[in-house]
C-alpha positions in Angstrom: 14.9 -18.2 22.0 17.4 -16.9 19.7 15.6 -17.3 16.6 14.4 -14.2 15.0 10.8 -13.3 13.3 11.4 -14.8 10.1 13.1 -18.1 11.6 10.0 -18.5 13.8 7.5 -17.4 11.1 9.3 -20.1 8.7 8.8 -23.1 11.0 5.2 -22.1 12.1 3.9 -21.7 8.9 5.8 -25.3 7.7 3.4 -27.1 10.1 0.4 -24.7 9.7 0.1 -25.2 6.0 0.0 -28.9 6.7 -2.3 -29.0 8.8 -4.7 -26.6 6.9 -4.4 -28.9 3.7 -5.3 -31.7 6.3 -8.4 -29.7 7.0 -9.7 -29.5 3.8 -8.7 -32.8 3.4 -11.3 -34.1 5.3 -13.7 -30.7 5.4 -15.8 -32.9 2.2 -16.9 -35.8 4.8 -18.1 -33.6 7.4 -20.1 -31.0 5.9 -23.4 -31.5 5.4 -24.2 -30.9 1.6 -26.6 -32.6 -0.5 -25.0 -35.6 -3.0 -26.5 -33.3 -5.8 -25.2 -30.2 -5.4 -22.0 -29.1 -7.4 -21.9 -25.7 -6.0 -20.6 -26.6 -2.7 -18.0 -28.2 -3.6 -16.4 -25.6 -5.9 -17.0 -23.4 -3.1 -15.0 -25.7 -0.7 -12.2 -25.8 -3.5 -11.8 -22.0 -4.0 -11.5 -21.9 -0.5 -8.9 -24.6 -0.1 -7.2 -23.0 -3.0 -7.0 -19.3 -1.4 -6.1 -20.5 2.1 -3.3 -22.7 1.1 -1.7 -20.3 -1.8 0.3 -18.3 0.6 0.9 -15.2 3.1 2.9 -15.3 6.4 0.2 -16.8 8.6 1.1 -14.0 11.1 -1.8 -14.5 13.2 -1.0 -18.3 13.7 2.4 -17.2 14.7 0.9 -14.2 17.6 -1.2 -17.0 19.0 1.3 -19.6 19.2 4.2 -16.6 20.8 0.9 -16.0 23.2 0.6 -19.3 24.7 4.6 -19.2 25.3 4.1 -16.0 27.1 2.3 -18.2 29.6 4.5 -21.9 28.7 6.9 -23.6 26.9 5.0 -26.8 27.5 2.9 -27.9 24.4 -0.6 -26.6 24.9 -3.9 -28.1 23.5 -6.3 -26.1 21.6 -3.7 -24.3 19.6 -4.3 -26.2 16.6 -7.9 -25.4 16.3 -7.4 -21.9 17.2 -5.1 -21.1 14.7 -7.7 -22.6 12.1 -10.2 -20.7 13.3 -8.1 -17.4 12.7 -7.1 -18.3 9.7 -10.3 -19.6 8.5 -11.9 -16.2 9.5 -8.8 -14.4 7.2 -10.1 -16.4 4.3 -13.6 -15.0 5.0 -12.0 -11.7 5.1 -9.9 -11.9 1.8 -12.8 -12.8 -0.2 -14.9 -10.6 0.6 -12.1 -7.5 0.6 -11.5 -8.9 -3.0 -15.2 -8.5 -3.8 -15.6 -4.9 -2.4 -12.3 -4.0 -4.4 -12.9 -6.0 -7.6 -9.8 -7.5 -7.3 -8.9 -9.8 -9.9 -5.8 -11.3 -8.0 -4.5 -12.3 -4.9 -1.2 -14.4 -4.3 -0.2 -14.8 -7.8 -3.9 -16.3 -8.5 -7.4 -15.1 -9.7 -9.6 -14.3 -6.3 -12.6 -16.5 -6.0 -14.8 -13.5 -7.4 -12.7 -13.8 -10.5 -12.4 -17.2 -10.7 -16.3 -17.8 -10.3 -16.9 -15.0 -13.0 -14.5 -17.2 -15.4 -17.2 -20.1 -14.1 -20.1 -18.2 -15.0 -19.4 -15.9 -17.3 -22.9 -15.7 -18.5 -24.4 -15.4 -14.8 -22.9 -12.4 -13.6 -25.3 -12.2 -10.4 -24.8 -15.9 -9.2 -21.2 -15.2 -9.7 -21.3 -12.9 -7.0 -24.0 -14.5 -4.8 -21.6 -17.8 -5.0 -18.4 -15.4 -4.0 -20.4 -14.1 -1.3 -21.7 -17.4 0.4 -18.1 -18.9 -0.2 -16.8 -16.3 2.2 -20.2 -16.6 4.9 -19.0 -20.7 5.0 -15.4 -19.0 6.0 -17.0 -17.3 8.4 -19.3 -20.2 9.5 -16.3 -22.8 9.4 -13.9 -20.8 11.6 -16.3 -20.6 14.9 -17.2 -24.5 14.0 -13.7 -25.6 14.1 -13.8 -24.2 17.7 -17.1 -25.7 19.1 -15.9 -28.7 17.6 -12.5 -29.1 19.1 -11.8 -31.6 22.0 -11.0 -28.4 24.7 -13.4 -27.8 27.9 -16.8 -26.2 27.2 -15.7 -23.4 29.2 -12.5 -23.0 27.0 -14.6 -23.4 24.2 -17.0 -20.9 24.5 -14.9 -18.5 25.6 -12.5 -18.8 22.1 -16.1 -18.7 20.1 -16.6 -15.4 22.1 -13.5 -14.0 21.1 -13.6 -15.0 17.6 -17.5 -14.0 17.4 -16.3 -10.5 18.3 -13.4 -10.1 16.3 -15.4 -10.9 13.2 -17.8 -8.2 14.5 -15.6 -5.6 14.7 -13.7 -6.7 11.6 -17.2 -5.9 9.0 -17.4 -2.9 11.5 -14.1 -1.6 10.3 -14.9 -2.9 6.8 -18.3 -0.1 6.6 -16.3 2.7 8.7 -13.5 2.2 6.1 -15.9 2.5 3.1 -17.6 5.8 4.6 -13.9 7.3 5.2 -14.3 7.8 1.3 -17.3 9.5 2.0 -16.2 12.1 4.9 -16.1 15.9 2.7 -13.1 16.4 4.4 -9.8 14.6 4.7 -9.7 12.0 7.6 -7.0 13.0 9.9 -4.7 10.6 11.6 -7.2 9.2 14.6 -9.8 8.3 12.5 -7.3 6.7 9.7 -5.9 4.8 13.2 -9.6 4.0 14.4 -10.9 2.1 11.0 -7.4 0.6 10.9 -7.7 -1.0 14.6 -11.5 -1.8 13.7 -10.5 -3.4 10.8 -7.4 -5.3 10.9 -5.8 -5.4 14.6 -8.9 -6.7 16.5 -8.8 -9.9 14.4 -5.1 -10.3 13.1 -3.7 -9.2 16.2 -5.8 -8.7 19.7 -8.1 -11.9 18.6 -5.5 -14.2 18.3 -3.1 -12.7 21.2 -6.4 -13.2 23.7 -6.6 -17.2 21.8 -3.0 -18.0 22.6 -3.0 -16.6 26.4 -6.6 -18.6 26.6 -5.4 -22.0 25.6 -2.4 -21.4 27.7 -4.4 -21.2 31.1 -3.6 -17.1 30.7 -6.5 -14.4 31.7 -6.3 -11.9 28.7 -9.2 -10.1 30.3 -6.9 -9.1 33.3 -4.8 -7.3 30.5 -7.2 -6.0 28.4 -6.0 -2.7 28.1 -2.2 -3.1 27.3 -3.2 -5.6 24.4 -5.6 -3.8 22.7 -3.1 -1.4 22.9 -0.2 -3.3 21.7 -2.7 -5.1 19.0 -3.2 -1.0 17.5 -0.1 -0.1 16.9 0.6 -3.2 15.3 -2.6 -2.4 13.3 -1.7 0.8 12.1 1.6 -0.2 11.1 0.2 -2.8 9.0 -2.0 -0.7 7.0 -0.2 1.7 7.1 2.6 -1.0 5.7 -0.3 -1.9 2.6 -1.5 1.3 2.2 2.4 2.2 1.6 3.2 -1.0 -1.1 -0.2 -0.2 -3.3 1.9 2.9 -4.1 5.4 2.2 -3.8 5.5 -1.9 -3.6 6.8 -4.6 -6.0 3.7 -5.5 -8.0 5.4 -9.1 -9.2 6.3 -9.5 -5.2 3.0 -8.5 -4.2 1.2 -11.1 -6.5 -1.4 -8.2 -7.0 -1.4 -4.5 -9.0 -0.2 -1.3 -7.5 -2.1 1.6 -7.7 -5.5 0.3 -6.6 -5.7 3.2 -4.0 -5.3 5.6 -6.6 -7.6 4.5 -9.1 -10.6 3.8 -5.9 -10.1 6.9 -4.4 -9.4 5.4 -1.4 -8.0 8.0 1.7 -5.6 6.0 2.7 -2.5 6.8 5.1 -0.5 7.4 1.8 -2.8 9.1 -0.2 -3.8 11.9 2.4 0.2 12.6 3.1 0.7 12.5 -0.2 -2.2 15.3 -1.2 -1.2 17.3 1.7 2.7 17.6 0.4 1.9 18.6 -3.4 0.4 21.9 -4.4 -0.1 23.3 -7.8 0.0 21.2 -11.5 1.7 17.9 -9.0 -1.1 18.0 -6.7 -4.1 18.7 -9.9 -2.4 15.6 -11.4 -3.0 13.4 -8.4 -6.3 14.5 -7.8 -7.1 13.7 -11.5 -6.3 10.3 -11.0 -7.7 9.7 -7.9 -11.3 7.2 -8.7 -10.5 6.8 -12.0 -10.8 3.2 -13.0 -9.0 3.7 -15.8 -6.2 4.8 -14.2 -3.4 3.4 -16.4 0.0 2.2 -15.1 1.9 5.0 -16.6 -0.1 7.4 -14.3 0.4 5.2 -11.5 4.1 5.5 -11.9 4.1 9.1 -12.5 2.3 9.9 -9.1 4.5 7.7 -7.5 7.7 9.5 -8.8 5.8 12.5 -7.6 5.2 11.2 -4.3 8.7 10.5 -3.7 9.9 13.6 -4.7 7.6 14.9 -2.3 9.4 12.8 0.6 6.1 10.7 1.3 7.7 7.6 1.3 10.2 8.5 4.0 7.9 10.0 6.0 5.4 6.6 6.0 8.8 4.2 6.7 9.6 7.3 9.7 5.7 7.2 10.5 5.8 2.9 10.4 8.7 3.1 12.6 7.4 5.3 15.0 4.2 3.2 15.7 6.6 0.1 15.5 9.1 1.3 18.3 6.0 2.2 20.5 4.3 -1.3 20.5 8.0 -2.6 21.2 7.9 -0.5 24.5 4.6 -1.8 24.9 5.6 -5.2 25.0 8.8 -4.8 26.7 6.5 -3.6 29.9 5.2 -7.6 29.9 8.8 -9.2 31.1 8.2 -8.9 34.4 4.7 -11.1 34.3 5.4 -13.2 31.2 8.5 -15.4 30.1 11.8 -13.8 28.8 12.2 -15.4 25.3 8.7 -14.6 24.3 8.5 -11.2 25.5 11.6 -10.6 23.8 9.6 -12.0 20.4 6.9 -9.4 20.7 9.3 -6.6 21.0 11.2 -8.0 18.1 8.4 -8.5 15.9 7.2 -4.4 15.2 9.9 -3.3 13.7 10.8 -6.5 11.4 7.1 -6.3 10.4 7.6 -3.1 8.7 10.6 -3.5 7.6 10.6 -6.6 5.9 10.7 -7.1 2.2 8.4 -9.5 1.5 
């Protein structure tokens, strides 16, 4: 394999996106709805509609570089594994754009928004409906795996994985709420724990254990130096977001910066960033910090203040640190697990946080 991340992220997500349109496609004819209801098939639509606007489809790339750990040989049950991922992402999107009240994701309104605009009169159904949206995510991507033509051992051992991912995931969703809630600033571990609980268990470990699964692989026989690689991968991702929401592209982003700022959120930027200001810079920030009203003009000025303050380099040195160690993490595979895809994983860290979009 000579190709590097983006080459292989390119042609994954080409044939991914087609076959997730195809889903929804035919997603009408097989679920069970009554031929009165209108609801559920706005539902279905907003779903379509945030799945197939965008992102990376990262996950569908780990599992497919997971089964070539094992082969090159085509391998069945990728397909419906890398629905299932993604179909538990869309579960996960809607539901992070409810806690935040986000109004836009990908250069679109978020299905919260969007049923608001529905119903603007029925505030409470507008969020019931945005909640049960993302529950039929969630619902949809362990069917599409007891569904799939694979073994029943196969199966059930994919639905296990997913099952336990998604756990983990709305644990990591309530442990990164409470952070907020902690009198004292979180330190790094516990910033790393509710980043590993969750993101990496189900963008990274969940679909690394689906890939080496369908291949014929035993993930359970390396447990330990997944979960481990899966981590640092995590932290470096949120630490990645956590780093745009304050110094990102808005227009690129398809979303508002500042967001941590005007929630109050501890995140990996915010806590380097009140631990470097004293004084009027660091009375300014803590102003800001949970008010909604935050304006733009604020925004900018903290994050002038912040990079005065050399947080920015110091979470691209922090990103790249965390990247370098789950390269050596993944170099350690090459002598159990095929060259080229080896070399992807070690590859992959540090383009993840360095890319531009």
């Amino acid at each position: 394999m000579t190709e590097q991340p983006p080459g292989r992220l390119a042609g994954y997500e080409r044939r991914f996106n087609t076959l997730f349109a195809e889903y929804f496609d035919t997603l009408g004819a097989t679920l069970d709805a009554p031929s009165f209801s209108r609801f559920t098939p706005d539902c279905v639509e907003l779903l379509r509609d945030l799945s197939l606007r965008g992102g990376k489809r990262m996950r569908v790339v780990l599992l497919h570089e997971a089964a070539r750990l094992v082969t090159a040989e085509p391998v069945e049950g990728l397909d419906a594994a890398a629905l299932s991922v993604e179909l538990l992402q869309t579960h996960g999107l809607v539901h992070d754009d409810l806690i935040d009240d986000s109004a836009t994701r990908r250069g679109g309104p978020t299905t919260y928004y969007a049923f608001r605009e529905k119903f603007p009169r029925h505030p409470r159904a507008a969020l019931a409906l945005t909640v049960l949206a993302g529950d039929l995510a969630l619902a949809l991507s362990l069917r599409v795996l007891l569904e799939a033509r694979l073994p029943v051992e196969l199966r059930q051992a994919m639905v296990e994985v997913q099952t336990r991912a998604a756990a983990d995931t709305f644990v990591g969703q309530i442990v990164d709420l409470e952070r907020d809630f902690i009198a004292t600033a979180p330190d790094d571990d516990l910033l790393h724990t509710v980043a590993d609980h969750k993101s990496a268990r189900y963008s990274v470990l969940a679909p690394l254990r689906l890939g080496l699964l369908a291949a014929g692989g035993q993930p359970k026989a390396y447990e330990k130096e997944l979960s481990h690689y899966a981590r640092l991968i995590g932290i470096c991702g949120q630490m990645r977001d956590d780093y745009l929401d304050l110094f990102g592209d808005a227009a690129a982003m398809g979303k508002p910066t500042g967001t941590d700022i005007r929630e109050g959120r501890r995140t990996y930027t915010v806590v380097r960033l009140l631990s470097a200001v004293s004084g009027p810079e660091r009375a300014f920030v803590e102003k800001a910090l949970g008010d909604p009203a935050c304006t733009p003009e604020t925004v900018a000025k903290i994050r002038a203040i912040a990079e005065r303050a050399g947080v920015a380099d110091r979470m691209r040195a922090d990103m790249r640190q965390y990247a370098d160690q789950a390269r050596v993490v993944a170099a350690g595979w090459r002598p159990r697990w095929r060259e080229d895809a080896v070399a992807f994983f070690e590859r992959l860290p540090r383009w993840s946080v360095e890319r531009t979009a």
